[in-house]
Every structure is written in structure tokens, then in C-alpha cells.
matplotlib code that plots the C-alpha trace (Angstrom):
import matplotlib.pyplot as plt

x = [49.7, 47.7, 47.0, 47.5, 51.3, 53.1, 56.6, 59.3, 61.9, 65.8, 67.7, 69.0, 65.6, 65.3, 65.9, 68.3, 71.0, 70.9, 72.6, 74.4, 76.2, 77.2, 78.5, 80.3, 81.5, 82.7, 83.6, 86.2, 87.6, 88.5, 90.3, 92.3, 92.7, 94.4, 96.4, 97.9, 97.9, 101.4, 102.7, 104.6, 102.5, 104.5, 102.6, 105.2, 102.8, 102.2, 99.0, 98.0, 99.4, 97.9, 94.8, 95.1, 96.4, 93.3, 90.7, 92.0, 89.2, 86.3, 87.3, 86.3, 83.2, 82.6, 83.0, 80.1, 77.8, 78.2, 77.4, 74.4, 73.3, 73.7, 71.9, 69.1, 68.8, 68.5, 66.4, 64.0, 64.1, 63.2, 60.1, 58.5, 58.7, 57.4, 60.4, 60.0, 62.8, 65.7, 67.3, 66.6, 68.2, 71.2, 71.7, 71.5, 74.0, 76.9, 76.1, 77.2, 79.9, 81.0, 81.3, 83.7, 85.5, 86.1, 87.2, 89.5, 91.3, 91.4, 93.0, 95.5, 96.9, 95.7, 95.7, 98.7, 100.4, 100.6, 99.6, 100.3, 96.5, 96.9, 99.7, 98.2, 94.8, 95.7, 98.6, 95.9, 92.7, 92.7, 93.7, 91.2, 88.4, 89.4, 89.1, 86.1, 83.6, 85.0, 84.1, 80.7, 79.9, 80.9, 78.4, 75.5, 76.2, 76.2, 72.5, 71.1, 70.9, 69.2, 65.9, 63.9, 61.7]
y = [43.3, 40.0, 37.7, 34.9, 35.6, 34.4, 35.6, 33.4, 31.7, 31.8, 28.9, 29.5, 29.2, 25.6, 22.4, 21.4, 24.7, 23.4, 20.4, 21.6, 24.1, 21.0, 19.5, 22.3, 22.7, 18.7, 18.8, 21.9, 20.7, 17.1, 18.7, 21.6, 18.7, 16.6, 19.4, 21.0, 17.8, 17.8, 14.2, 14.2, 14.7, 16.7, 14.6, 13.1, 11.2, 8.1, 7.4, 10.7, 10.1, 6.6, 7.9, 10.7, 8.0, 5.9, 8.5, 11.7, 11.2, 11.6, 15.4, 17.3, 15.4, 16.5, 20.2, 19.3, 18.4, 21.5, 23.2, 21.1, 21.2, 25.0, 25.9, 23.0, 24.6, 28.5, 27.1, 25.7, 29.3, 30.7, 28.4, 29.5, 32.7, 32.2, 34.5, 33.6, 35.9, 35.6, 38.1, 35.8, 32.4, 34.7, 35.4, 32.0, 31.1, 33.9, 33.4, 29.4, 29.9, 33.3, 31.3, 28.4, 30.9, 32.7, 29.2, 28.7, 32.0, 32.1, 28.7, 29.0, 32.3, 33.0, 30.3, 28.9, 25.7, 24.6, 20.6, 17.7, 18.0, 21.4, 21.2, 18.7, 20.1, 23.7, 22.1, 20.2, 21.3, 25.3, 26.2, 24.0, 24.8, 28.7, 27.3, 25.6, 28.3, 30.7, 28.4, 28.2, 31.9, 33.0, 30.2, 31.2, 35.1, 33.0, 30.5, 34.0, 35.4, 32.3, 31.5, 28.4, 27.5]
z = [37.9, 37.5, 40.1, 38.5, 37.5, 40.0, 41.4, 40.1, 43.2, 42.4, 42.4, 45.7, 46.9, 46.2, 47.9, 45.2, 46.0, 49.8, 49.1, 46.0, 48.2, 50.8, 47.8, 46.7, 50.2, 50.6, 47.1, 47.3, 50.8, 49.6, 47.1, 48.4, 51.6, 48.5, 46.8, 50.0, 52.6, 54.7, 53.8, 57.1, 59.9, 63.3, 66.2, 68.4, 69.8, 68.7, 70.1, 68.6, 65.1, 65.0, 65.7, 63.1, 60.5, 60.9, 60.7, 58.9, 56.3, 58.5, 59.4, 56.4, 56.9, 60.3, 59.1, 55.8, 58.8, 60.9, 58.2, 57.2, 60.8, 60.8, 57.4, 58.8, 62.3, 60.4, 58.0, 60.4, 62.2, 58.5, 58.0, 61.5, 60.9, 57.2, 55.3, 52.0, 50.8, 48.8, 50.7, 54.0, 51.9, 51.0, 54.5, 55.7, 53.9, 54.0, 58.2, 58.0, 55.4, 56.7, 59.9, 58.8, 56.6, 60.1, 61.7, 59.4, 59.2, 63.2, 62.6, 60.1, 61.0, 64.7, 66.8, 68.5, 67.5, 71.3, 71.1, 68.7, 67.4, 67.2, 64.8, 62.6, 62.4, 61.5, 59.1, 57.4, 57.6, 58.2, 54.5, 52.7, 55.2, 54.1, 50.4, 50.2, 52.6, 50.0, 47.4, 48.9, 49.4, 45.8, 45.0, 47.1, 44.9, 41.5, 42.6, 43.6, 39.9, 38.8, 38.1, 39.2, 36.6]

ax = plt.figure().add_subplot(projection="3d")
ax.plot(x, y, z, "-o")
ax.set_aspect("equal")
plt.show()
């Protein structure tokens, strides 16, 4: 083998798939959130639904930054230790979207519908939080077989 020829990265690799993924992440959950949102909300509270009303945008956003966090905060751990692997990347990944995909299962079918907020959040959120970490793992399988040029 020569020295000079030089092991080509995946795509997954690159900085570009890190925020590609959060894209595809956001990007799925706005729209299942749009497809599947419950029109009437069940809070009997109306401080509660007002406060739900004025700022049910901003949630799928809070779940795009836990991820981002998460995948910064492993990524961090994988430049110490200087793994330059794909194998390490693929990991990464499937352990922050694995994690939300959990989230939203134990949501949607697990957790018990107990409080106004409750109800509303695992009406409205649980399914497309299931939809989109999907959508994000079977991307981090398709960016692994590419090549970064």
C-alpha cells in the first residue's frame, strides 16, 4: 500500500452530515407535528392551554437541541480520545437518536396520561418525535455508505 494514498472519510464523517441529520431531525418532526397535530387540545386548564397556545412551536425545537447538545457533548468525548472511526460516528448517532426514539415510545404508549400537560404533550409530540428519530437513524445507515470526496 502507498503512503501517500490516503483513506477516504464517509459522508457521515463530515461536519456537513452533523447538521444535515438535525435538519433531517427538525425537518421530519415539523411535519409529522403538522400531519398528525390534535386540533383540539384536552387541557382544562386554561392557564395551561393558554400557555400551550402561545408557545407550542418552540417544543420540537427544544427536542432539535437536545439532540444537538447530545451529538456535541459525544462528539467532544470522540475528539479527546482521538477515534477517527466511522464505526465511532455511527455510534454516536444511533445513541442520541436511539435515545429520543426511546422517549418517544415510553411517551406515546407507556406513560400515563395523569396531568393536563401530560395529555397534550404525549397527544402531540410523542408520535412525531417517534417519526423523525426514525427518520434520522435510517439516515445516519444511508450517509455511512457514502463517500466524502
Amino acid at each position: 500500500m502507498d503512503n501517500k494514498q490516503e483513506k477516504t472519510k464517509r459522508f457521515l464523517q463530515s461536519k456537513l452530515a452533523y447538521f444535515l441529520l438535525i435538519f433531517i431531525f427538525l425537518a421530519f418532526f415539523y411535519a409529522s407535528f403538522f400531519i398528525f397535530w390534535n386540533k383540539e387540545l384536552n387541557i382544562q386548564n386554561f392557564q395551561m392551554h393558554d400557555i400551550f397556545e402561545k408557545y407550542w412551536i418552540y417544543f420540537p425545537l427544544v427536542f432539535g437541541i437536545v439532540a444537538l447538545v447530545g451529538t456535541l457533548l459525544l462528539f467532544l468525548i470522540k475528539i479527546i480520545f482521538r477515534l477517527n472511526l466511522l464505526v465511532v460516528s455511527i455510534i454516536i448517532y444511533l445513541l442520541v437518536y436511539w435515545f429520543l426514539l426511546a422517549f418517544g415510545i415510553q411517551l406515546k404508549y407507556f406513560e400515563p396520561r395523569y396531568t393536563d400537560i401530560a395529555i397534550a404533550l404525549i397527544d402531540n409530540y410523542a408520535l412525531p418525535l417517534i417519526i423523525a428519530s426514525s427518520a434520522s437513524i435510517i439516515f445516519t445507515f444511508i450517509f455511512s455508505f457514502f463517500k466524502k470526496k
